[in-house]
C-alpha positions, 0 to 999 in steps of 0.5 A, spaced: 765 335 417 765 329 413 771 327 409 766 324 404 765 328 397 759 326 394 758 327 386 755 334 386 761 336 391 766 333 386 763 337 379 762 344 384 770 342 386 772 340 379 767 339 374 763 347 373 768 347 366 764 342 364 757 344 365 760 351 360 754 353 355 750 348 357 742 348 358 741 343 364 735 341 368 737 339 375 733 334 378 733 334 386 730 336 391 730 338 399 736 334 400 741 336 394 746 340 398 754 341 398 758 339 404 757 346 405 748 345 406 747 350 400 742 347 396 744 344 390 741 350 385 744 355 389 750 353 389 750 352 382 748 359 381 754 362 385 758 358 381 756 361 375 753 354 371 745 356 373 740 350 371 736 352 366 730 349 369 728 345 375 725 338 375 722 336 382 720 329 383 714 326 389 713 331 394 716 338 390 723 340 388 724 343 395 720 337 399 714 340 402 708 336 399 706 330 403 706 323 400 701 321 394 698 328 392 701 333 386 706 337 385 705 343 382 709 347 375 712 353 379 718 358 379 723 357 385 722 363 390 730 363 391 732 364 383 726 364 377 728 358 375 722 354 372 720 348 377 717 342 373 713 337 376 714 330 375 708 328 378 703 329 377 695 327 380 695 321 375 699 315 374 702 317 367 704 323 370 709 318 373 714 317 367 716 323 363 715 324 356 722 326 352 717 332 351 720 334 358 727 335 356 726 340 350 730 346 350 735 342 355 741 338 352 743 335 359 739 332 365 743 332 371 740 328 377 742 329 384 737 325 389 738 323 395 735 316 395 733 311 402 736 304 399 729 301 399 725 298 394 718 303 395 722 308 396 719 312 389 725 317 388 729 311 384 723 310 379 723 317 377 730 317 375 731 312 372 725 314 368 727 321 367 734 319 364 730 314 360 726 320 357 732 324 357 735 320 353 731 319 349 730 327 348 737 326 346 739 329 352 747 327 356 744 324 363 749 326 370 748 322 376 751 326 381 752 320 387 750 320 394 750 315 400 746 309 402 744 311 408 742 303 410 749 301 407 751 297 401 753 292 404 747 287 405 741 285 402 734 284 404 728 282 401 725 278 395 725 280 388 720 283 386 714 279 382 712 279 375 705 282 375 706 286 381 711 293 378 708 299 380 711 307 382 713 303 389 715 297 385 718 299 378 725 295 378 726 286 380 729 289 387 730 286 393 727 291 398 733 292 401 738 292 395 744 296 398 746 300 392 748 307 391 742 311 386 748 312 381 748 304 382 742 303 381 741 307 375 747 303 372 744 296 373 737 299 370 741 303 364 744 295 362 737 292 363 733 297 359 739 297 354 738 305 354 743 309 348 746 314 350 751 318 354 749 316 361 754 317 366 754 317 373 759 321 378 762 318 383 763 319 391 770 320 394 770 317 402 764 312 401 765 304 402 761 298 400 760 296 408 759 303 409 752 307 412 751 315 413 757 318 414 759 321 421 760 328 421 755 330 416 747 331 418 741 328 415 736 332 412 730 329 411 729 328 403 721 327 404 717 330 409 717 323 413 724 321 412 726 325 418 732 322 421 737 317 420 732 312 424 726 312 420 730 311 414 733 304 418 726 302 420 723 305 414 724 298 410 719 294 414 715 300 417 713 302 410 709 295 409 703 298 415 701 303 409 698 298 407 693 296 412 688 302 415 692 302 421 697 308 422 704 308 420 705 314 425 704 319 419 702 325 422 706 324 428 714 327 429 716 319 428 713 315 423 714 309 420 717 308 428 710 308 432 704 303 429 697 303 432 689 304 431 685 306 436 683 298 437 690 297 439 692 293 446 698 297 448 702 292 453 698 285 449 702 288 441 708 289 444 708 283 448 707 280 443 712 283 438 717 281 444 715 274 444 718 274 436 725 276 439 726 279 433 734 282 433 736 289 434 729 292 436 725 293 442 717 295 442 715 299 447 707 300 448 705 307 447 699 311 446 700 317 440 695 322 437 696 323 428 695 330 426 693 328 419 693 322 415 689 315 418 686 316 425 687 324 424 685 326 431 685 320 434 688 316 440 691 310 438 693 305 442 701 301 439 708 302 439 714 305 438 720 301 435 726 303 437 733 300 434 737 297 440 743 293 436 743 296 428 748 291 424 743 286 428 737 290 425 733 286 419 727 291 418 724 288 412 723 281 416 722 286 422 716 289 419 713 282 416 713 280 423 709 285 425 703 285 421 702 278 422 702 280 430 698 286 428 693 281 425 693 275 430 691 281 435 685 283 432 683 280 426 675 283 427 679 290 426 685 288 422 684 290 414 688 291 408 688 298 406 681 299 401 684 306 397 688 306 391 695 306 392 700 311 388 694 310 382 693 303 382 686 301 384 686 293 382 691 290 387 691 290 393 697 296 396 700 290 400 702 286 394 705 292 391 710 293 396 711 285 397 712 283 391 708 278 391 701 275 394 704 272 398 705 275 404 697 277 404 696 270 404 699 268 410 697 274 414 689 272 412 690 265 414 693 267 421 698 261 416 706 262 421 709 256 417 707 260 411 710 266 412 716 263 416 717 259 408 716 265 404 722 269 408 726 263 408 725 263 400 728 270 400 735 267 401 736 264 393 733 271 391 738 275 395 744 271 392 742 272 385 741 279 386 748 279 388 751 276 383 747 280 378 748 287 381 756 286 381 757 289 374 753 296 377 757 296 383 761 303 384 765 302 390 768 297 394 
């Protein structure tokens, strides 16, 4: 196994004293296990320190709804513990309200986030820690890895304008900052009052990713493997046209495609980029559900080939302007409304920007080549910015 600790295998190694008479909401999900992969609530129960209540965030406390449809309350089948949603079928639902935490005297979150900025987990603890504390509850943050490092940055800051549930925080895409990090950047911005405190991991550097020895288990239904979440970066920009992003399929966010889509011409395309540590293999695949369900369609599957080489948020710029040049008759922006917002396009949500759109609907290269060469500036003033909120070394 791992030698890695994260912050639930510290409180159960060292901390149930603490947790003595308290009444606490335990915020998790799927993913929330011991080095042992006991659910985190289970785990708690044996021990003789059982959560009062049950707090889930998108997709359910036990991970079994897809993206963007409600949660319900409910009990935990395994222990009675009330289960509360904290989302909902409206973009209020999104943010807790203090009433959330009455009865409780402390929150504790442990969720495994993916390390890019769209990924929702992130804004729901911030705004439940906000809402907690407001309700005059303690906050725990139990720590887990990044899965895409803490290292490296990639990606503009998000604009102005442009916050959303895929977009709450001025992010990078790719920010390389533990949950407990980023809850600390967020806590110092929003000036939260309160006891917040986050518990660090033991056996987890700056430079490192997910830790050998310790499986993955998916945190959302298209999380599955350590691969999705290395792609998921760039991947995630295709929910944001009409064409599928391989939900429905047992690779998403890895085989992109419409049933209008050349297999071997996208893919040569795609090859002619050079774009580092990914290849493009043309491929045909059927969506059981979601966009095209039913449906044939023709695209790729993208496969990494050289991981530290890998940029996957430029990778996934890239390929929506070779999917547009491809067929920009068929190409078109995704029309339903995205995580409740309906008067911006989806693309600008996960952008940050109007910027990209802009480029791809005027087929403009050079545009598109400036606004990635502009992220640098962006990339090193987060740097600077985060330093403060930095955990590990």
């Amino acid at each position: 196994m791992s030698r890695l600790a994260t912050g639930l295998d510290r409180l159960l190694d060292g901390g149930l004293g603490r947790l003595a008479g308290r009444r606490y909401g335990l915020l998790a999900h799927a993913a929330s296990l011991t080095a042992d992969m006991v659910p985190a609530h289970l785990a708690l129960a044996t021990a003789g320190r059982p959560p009062a209540a049950l707090l889930g965030p998108e997709h359910g406390y036990h991970a079994v709804e897809q993206d963007m449809v409600a949660a319900e309350d409910a009990a935990d089948p395994w222990t009675g513990v009330p289960i509360r949603s904290l989302y909902g079928s409206s973009e209020e639902s999104l943010v807790p309200a203090p009433e959330a935490f009455a009865g409780l005297d402390l929150l504790v979150v442990d969720l495994q986030d993916i390390g890019a900025r769209y990924y929702t987990y992130a804004a729901t603890a911030v705004w439940a820690a906000e809402a907690a504390l407001a309700a005059g509850c303690e906050v725990w943050v139990l720590d887990r890895p990044n899965p895409l490092g803490g290292g490296r940055i990639e990606g503009n800051l998000l604009a102005p304008g442009y916050e959303s549930f895929v977009g709450a925080f001025r992010l990078p895409v790719r920010h390389g900052l533990t949950l407990g990090e980023l809850v600390r950047l967020e806590a110092g911005r929003r000036g939260l009052d309160g006891p917040l405190s986050v518990w660090e991991m033991a056996g987890w550097g700056r430079g490192d990713g997910w830790p050998a020895g310790r499986p993955f288990v998916a945190p959302s239904p298209n999380m599955p493997t350590l691969a999705t979440a290395d792609l998921y970066p760039g991947g995630c920009l295709v929910e944001a046209t009409e064409l599928s992003e391989g939900r429905g399929t047992t690779r998403p966010f890895q085989l992109v495609g419409a049933p209008w889509v050349d297999p071997p011409r996208l893919a040569r395309r795609l090859a002619e980029r050079r774009l580092p540590g990914a290849a493009f293999v043309p491929t045909y695949f059927r969506p059981q559900f979601q966009k095209h369900a039913g449906e044939v369609c023709g695209g790729v599957e993208i496969l990494i080939t050289e991981q530290e080489a890998l940029a996957p948020y430029a990778l996934g710029v890239e390929l929506l302007m070779a999917l547009a040049e491809h067929d920009p008759e068929r190409f078109a922006w995704r029309q339903a409304p995205y995580e409740f917002v309906a008067d911006r396009p989806a693309v600008d949500l996960l952008a940050g920007s109007d910027r990209l759109r802009l480029a791809v609907d005027a087929g403009d290269r050079e545009g598109l080549g400036e606004w990635i060469a502009s992220w640098a500036p962006d990339e090193v003033a987060f740097a600077d910015e985060r330093r403060e909120a930095l955990l590990y070394r």
